[in-house]
C-alpha positions as CSV (number, residue, x, y, z in Angstrom):
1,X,125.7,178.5,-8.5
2,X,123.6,180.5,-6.0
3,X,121.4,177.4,-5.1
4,X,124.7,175.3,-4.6
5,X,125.9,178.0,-2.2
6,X,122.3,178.6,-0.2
7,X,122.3,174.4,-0.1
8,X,125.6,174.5,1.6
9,X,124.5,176.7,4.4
10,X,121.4,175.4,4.9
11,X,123.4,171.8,5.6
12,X,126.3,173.9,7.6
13,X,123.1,175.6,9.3
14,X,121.7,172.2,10.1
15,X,124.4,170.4,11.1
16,X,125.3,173.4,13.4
17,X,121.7,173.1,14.9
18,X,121.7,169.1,15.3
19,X,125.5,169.9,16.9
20,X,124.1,172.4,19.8
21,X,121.0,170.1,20.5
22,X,123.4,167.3,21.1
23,X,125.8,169.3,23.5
24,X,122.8,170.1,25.3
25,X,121.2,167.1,25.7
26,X,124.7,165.3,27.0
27,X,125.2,168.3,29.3
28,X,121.7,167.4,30.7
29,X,122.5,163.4,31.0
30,X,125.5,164.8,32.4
31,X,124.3,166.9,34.9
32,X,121.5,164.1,36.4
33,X,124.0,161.3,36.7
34,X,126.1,163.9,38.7
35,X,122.5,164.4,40.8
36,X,122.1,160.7,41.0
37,X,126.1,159.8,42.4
38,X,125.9,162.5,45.0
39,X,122.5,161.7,46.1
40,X,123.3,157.9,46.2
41,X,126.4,158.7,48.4
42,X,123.8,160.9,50.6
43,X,121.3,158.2,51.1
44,X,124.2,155.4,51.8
45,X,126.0,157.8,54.4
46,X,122.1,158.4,56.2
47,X,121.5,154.7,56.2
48,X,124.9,153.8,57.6
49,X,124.7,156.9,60.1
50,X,120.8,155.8,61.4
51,X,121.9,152.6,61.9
52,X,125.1,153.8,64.0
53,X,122.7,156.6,65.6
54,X,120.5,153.4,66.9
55,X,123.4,151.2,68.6
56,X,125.2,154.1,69.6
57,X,121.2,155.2,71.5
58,X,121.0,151.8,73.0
59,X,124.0,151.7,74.5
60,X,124.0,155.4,76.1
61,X,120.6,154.7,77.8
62,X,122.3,151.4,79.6
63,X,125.7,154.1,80.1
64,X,123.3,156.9,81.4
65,X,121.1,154.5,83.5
66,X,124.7,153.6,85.4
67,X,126.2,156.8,85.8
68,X,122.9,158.2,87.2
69,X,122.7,155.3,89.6
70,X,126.7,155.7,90.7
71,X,125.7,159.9,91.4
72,X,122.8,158.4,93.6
73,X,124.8,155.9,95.1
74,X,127.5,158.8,96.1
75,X,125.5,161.6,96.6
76,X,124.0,158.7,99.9
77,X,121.1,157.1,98.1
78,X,119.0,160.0,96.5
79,X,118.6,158.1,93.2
80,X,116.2,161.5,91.6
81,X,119.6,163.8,92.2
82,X,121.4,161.6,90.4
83,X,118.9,161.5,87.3
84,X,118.4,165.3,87.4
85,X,122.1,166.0,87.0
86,X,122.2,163.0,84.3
87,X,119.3,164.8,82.4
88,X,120.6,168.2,82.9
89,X,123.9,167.1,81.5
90,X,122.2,165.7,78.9
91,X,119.6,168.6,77.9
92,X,123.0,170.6,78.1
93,X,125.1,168.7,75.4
94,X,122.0,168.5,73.2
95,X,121.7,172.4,72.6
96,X,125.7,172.6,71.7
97,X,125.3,169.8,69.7
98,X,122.3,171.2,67.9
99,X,124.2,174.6,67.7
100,X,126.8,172.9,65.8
101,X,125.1,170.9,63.5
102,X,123.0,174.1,62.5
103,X,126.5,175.6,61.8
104,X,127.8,172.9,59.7
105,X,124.1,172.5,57.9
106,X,124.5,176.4,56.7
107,X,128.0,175.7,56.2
108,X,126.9,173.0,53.3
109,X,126.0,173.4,49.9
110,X,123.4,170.9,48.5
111,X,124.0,168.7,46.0
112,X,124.2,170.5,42.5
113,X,125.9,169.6,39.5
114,X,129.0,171.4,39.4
115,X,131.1,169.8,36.8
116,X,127.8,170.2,34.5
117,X,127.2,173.7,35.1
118,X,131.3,174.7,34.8
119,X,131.1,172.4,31.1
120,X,127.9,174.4,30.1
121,X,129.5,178.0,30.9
122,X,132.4,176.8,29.1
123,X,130.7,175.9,26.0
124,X,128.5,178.9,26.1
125,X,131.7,181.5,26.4
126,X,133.5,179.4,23.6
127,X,130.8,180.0,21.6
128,X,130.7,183.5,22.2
129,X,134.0,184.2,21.8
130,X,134.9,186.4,18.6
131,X,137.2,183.5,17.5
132,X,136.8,180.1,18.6
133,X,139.3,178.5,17.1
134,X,142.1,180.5,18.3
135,X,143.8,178.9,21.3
136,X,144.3,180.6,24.1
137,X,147.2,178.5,25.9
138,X,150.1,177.9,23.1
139,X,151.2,173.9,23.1
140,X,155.0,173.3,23.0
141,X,155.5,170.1,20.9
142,X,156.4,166.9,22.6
143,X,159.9,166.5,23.0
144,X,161.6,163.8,21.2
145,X,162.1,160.0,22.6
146,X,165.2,158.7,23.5
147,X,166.3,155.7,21.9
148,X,169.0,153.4,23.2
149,X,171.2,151.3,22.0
150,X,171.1,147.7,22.1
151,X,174.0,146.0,24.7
């Protein structure tokens, strides 16, 4: 009767074992497939942005290259005054924009697997906890279906 017993909880054991390695290996498959979505979205959203950032380029050079030539054209044909306060303009928006996007870089988090990491502490503390099978929330029953009458 002892060896039927010690057989039992050597297969309970076991199967508790092969359990655990599962969860950890799908938390795992989990977590990189999160990885490889936000990544994905990343490297779409820099393609789409670098190609924006290159239209958007070509046609402020052509927009500068006029205003610059309308400030020489008013200012009575000094063509370098007009450049200088194009470039100086220019230099100026540059170091607010890089202030900015310094801020919203610090401001980011990068891409880690949240929903992976949230599943794995919640496993862990259920498997901690003194009783595991005790729920926490109690589950009213569903209430009962109506049933009409045919007309």
């Amino acid at each position: 009767m002892a060896d039927h017993q010690t057989s039992d909880m050597a297969k309970a054991v076991q199967e508790v074992s092969e359990r655990a390695s599962l969860l950890v290996r799908e938390e795992i498959a989990l977590a990189k497939a999160e990885v490889t979505e936000k990544m994905t979205g990343l490297a779409k959203g820099a393609a789409v942005g670098a190609a924006a950032g290159i239209f958007i380029l070509a046609g402020l050079i052509y927009f500068l290259h006029f205003i610059a030539l309308l400030l020489a054209d008013l200012l009575g044909d000094t063509w370098w005054l007009g450049y200088l306060i194009v470039a100086g303009s220019l230099f100026l928006l540059g170091g607010v924009a890089g202030f900015l996007a310094s801020r919203f870089f610090k401001k980011g988090s990068p891409p880690v697997p949240t929903m992976a990491i949230e599943e794995a502490q919640l496993i862990r503390q259920t498997l901690t906890a003194p009783h595991p099978a005790t729920p926490s929330v109690e589950v009213a029953p569903p209430a009962p279906a109506k049933v009409e009458a045919p007309k």
